[in-house]
N, C-alpha and C positions, 0 to 999 in steps of 0.2 A: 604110631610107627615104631616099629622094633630097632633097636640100636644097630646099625649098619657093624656087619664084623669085616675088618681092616686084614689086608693081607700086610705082612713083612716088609719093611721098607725097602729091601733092598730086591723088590720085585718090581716088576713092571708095575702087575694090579696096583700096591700098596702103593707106589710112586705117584700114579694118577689117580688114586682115591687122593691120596693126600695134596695134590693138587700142585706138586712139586715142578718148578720147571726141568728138573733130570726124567720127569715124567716125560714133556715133549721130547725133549732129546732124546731117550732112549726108545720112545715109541717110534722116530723116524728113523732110525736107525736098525729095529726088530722086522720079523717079517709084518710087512703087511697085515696078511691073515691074524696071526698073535695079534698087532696093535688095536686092530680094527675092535677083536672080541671083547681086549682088556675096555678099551674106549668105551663097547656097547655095554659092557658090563657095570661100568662107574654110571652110566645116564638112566642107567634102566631102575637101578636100586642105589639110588643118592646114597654116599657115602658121609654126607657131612655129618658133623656132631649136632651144629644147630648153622639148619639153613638161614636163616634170620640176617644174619655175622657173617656168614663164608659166603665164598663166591667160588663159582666155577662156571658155570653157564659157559661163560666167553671162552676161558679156558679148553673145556670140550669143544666149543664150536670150533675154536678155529684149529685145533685139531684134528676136525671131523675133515675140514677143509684140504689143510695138508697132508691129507689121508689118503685122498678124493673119495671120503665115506659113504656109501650109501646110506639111506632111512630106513632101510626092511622094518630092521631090529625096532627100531623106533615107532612105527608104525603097528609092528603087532601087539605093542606094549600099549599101545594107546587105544586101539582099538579091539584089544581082547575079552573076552567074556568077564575079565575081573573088575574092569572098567564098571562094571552094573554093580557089584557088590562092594567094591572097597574104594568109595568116593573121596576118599582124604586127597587134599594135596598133594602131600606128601609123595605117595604115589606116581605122582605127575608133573607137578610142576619144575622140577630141573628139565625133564624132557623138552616139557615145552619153552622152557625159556633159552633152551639150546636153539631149540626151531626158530625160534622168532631172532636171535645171534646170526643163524645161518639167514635166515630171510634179507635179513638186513644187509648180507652180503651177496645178496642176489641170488640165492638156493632157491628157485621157483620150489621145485619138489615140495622143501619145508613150510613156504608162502600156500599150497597147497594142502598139506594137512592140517596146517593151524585152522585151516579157512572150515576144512571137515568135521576138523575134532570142534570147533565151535561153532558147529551147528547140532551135533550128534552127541560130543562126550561129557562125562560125568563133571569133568571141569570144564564147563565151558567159557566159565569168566576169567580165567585165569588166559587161556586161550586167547580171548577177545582183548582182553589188555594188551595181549604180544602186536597181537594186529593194528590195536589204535595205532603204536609206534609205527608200524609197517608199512601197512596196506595202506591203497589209497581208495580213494572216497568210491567210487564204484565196487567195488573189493568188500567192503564192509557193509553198500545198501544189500548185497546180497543174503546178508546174512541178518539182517531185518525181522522177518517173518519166519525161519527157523527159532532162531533163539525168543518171537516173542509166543511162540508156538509153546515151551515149555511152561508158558505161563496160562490155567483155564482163566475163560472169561466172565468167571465168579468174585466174589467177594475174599475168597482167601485166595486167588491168583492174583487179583489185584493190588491185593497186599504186597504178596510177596515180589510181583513186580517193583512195586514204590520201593520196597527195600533195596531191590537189586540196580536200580536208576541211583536211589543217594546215594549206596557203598561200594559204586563202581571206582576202580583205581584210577582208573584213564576215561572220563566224560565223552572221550570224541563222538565213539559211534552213535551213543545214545544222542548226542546233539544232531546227528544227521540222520538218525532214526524220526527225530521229533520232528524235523522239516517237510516227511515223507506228505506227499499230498493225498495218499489214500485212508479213508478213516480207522481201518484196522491198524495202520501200523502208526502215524505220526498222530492221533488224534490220541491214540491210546496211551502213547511215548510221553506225550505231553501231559497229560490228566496225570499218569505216574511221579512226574519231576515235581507236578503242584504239590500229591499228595505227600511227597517226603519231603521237602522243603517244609509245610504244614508237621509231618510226623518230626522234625527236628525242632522245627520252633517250641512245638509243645512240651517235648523233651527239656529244653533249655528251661521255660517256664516252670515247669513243675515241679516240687519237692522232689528229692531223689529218696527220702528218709529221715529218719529220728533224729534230730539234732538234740545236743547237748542244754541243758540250760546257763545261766549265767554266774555259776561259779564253779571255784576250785571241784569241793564235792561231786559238782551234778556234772561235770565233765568226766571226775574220774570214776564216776557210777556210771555212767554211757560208756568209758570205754570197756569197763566190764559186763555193763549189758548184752555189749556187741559182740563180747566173746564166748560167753553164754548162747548168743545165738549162732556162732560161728564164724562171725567176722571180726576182722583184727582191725581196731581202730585204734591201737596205741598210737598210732603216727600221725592221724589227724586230731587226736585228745593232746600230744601235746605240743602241736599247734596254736591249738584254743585257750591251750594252760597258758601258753605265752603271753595271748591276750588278755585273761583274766586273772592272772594272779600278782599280788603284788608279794614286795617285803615280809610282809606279816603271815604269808600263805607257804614259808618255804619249811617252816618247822610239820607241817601236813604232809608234804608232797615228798621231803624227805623220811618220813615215817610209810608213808605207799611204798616208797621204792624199796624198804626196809621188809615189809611184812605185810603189803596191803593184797590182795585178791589179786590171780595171775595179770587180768585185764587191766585193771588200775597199777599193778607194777611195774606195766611194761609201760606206760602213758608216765609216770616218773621218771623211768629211768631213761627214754628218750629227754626230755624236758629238763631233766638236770644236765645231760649229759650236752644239750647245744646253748646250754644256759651259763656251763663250764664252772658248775657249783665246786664248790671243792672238797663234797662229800661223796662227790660220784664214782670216785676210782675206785674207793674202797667198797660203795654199795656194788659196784659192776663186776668187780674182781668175788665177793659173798655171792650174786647172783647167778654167775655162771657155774657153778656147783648145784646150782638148785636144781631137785629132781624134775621140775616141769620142763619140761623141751622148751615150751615157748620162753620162759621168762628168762632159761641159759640163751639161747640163740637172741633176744632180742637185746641182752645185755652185749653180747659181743655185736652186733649190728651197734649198737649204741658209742660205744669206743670204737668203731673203726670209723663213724662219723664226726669226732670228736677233732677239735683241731689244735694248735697253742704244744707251746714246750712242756706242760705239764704232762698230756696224754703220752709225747712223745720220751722222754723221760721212766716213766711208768713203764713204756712198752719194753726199756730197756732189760727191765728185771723181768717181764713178762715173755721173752721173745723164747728161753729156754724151755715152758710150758709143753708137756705133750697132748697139748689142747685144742677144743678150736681159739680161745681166748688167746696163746702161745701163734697156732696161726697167726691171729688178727694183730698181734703184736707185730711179726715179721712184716707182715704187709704196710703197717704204718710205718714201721723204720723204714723200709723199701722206697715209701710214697714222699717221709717226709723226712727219713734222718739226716745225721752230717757224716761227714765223711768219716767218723772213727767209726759209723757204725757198719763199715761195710765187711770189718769181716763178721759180724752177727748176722748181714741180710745172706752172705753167700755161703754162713754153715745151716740159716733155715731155705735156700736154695738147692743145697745137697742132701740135705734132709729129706726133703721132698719129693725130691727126684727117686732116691732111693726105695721111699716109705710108700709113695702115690701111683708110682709111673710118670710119663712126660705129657701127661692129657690131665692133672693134677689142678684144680682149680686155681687151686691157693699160688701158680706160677705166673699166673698172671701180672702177678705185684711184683712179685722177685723176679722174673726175668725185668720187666720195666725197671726195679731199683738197681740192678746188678751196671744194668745199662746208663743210670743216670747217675751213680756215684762211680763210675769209668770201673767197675771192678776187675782189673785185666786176669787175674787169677780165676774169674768164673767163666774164662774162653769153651775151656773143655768140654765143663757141663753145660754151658750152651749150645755148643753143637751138637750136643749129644739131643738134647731138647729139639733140636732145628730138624734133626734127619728123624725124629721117632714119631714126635708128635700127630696125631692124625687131625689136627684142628689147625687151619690155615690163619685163623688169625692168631693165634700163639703163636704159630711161627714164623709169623708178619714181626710181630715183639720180639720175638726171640731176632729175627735179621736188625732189628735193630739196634739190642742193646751190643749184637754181635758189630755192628757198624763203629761202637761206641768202644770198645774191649780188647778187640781181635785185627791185631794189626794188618793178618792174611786176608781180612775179608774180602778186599776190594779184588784182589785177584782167585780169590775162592769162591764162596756161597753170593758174593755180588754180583756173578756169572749166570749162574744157576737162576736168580732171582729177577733174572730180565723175563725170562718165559713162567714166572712165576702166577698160580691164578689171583692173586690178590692184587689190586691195584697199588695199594700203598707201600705193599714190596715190591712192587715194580717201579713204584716212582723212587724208591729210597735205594734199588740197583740203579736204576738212573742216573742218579747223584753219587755214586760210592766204584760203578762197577770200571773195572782198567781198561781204556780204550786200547791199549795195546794189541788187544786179544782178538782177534778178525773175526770172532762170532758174536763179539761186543760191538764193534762197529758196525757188521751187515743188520745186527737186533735192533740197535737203532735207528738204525736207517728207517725198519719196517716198523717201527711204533710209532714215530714221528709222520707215518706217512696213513696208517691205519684211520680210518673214521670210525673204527668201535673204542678205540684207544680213549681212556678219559682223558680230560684237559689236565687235568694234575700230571699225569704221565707225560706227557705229548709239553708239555713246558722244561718239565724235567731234563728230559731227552736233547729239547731245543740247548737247555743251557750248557750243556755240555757238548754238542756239536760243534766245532769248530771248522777254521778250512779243509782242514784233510777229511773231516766230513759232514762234504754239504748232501743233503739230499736235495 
């Protein structure tokens, strides 16, 4: 999937790509026609950075609702000729997991083309998970013998059936698949569940691979085996070093982490570093200079999992680096310093800001420390983070550290953050936003009454309700 390009924040598109609640608000407020297109435009080609972490689904849907949207759009995206060539996810599944949003809100329309696109389209499992939730049990026998249709009655569709029974997300259909009393469809459903249940046990049973032997050495020669062959087993060598080495083994392990073979250095410098050796700052601060990418990069992984006032101490002289080590500094102050370090976490917050843009990984930490050491000084460049950033859950952190910093919040962005697509910035407008505001009290009303609403939300909501508003 090609990186989704972000319009301007202070556009409609950019609004509802980023999943802002000034998105709803100004879409019902624009014409129609504009909201609808910007709408179809954000479901058609997923804006997220990483669907994984964001949410939108609910967001679009119940926009789609107060729209009164139609699915044209949606439907010829799902079932257009590209559907057969470009079967990623990706492609699809925000669509679909709008539809099954809408279904649940009684969208027969959308109840309807789930039901199509899984039996017809390229994702159809993805599809069929929306339906477990949904549809009910007649709804889903029908779609039986389409979906077991994709499977020949061969040796390699048998297979790939078994697999498609154990790595289903939602069990249901398939369990009322296997009741079917006709032998094509529940005879076959069943023989499937046996064989992956059988292909998982066997899995558990069997070696996965080359294990190390039973000392310092033959651990730290398998982690460099595995690097040689391409895999990185610094993290589970030292593991194993934990288990096998004693006192007498630290003078070796410190000489690896010193100048041993890339694979064996990085299985050291993990293993000193959560051993909390006191030779380790200095080897990790030598090895991130080192020309190999891997043994720079795992040095820094290594001190950022590092824990104790010594690392944190260390980070202080480290934090001015223009490094990723200097990163890694900032983010331990962030995670775990004291309060004098705060104007050090909010000059590598503006740093940042300035050097990365507001989609900048390394904000992750520093907006969180900015937030937890109350930096009221970092208000500015947190807003500035909250309205740019195209990644909803930065700017789920960023509303928070803003809850913690920014004395206007409750009357500002805690407003905004009720129609917000993130739950957890809705449940934290919940608790922060000023009921004074009549768009604050009707918002509540209708999240507290909502059945898509999560319970974290819908508790939120309750506990600030009071007489004046009961729902």
């Amino acid at each position: 999937m090609f990186d989704p390009v972000i319009a301007p924040s202070g556009t409609l598109l950019g609004l509802l790509q980023r999943g802002r609640g000034d998105g709803t608000l100004h879409a019902l407020a624009a014409p129609r026609a504009e909201a609808l297109a910007a709408l179809n435009h954000c479901v058609l080609l997923d804006p997220r950075q990483d669907w994984r972490v964001e949410n939108r689904s609910l967001y679009y849907a119940r926009l789609y609702l107060d729209l009164h949207g139609g699915l044209d759009a949606i439907e010829a995206h799902l079932f257009g000729a590209e559907d057969v060539f470009d079967t990623e996810d990706s492609r699809t599944g925000l669509a679909l997991s709008v539809l099954g949003h809408l279904a649940a809100y009684g969208r027969r329309d959308a109840l309807l083309l789930l039901r199509r696109y899984a039996a017809t389209g390229a994702n159809w499992a993805w599809a069929l998970d929306e339906l477990a939730l949904r549809d009910d049990d007649a709804g889903l026998r029908t779609l039986a013998e389409p979906v077991l249709a994709r499977f020949p009655a061969d040796a390699e569709g048998d297979a790939a059936l078994a697999a498609a029974v154990r790595d289903a997300f939602e069990p249901r259909p398939w369990r009322l698949w296997a009741e079917d009393p006709r032998e094509r469809v529940g005879a076959r459903v069943r023989a499937a569940g046996e064989r992956g249940s059988f292909d998982r046990w066997q899995r558990q049973m069997r070696p996965t691979g080359p294990r190390p032997g039973w000392s310092v050495q033959a651990v730290l020669d398998w982690a460099q085996q595995g690097l040689e062959r391409g895999t990185e087993l610094h993290g589970p060598a030292a593991r194993c070093l934990k288990a096998v080495a004693g006192p007498e083994d630290r003078p070796a392990i410190v000489e690896a982490a010193r100048s041993g073979p890339d694979g064996a250095r990085c299985a050291a410098l993990h293993y000193l570093a959560e051993a909390r050796d006191p030779a380790v700052l200095d080897l990790i601060e030598t090895a991130t200079t080192d020309p190999s990418r891997i043994v720079s990069d795992t040095a820094v992984s290594a001190f950022e999992r590092m824990c104790g006032e010594a690392a944190v101490d260390r980070a202080r002289g480290w934090v001015q680096r223009p490094d990723a080590l200097g990163a890694s500094a900032a983010a331990v102050l962030a995670d775990r310093g004291a309060p004098q370090d705060a104007p050090l976490v909010l000059g590598a917050l503006r740093r940042t800001v300035r050097s990365e843009g507001p989609d900048a990984t390394a904000l992750y930490a520093l907006v969180d420390g900015a937030g937890r050491l109350g930096i009221g000084c970092a208000a500015p460049v947190l807003r500035h983070v909250y309205r740019e950033t195209s990644s909803s859950e930065l700017r789920g952190r960023t509303a928070r550290a803003l809850a913690a910093t920014d004395p206007t919040y409750a009357t500002g962005f805690a407003v905004e953050c009720l129609w917000d697509c993130e739950e957890t910035t809705r449940e934290l407008a919940a608790q922060h936003a000023e009921t004074g505001d009549v768009r604050v009290a009707e918002r509540l009303r209708r999240l507290a009454a909502d059945p898509a609403e999560e319970a974290e939300v819908q508790t939120a909501v309750r506990n600030r309700i009071g007489p004046d508003l009961q729902v």
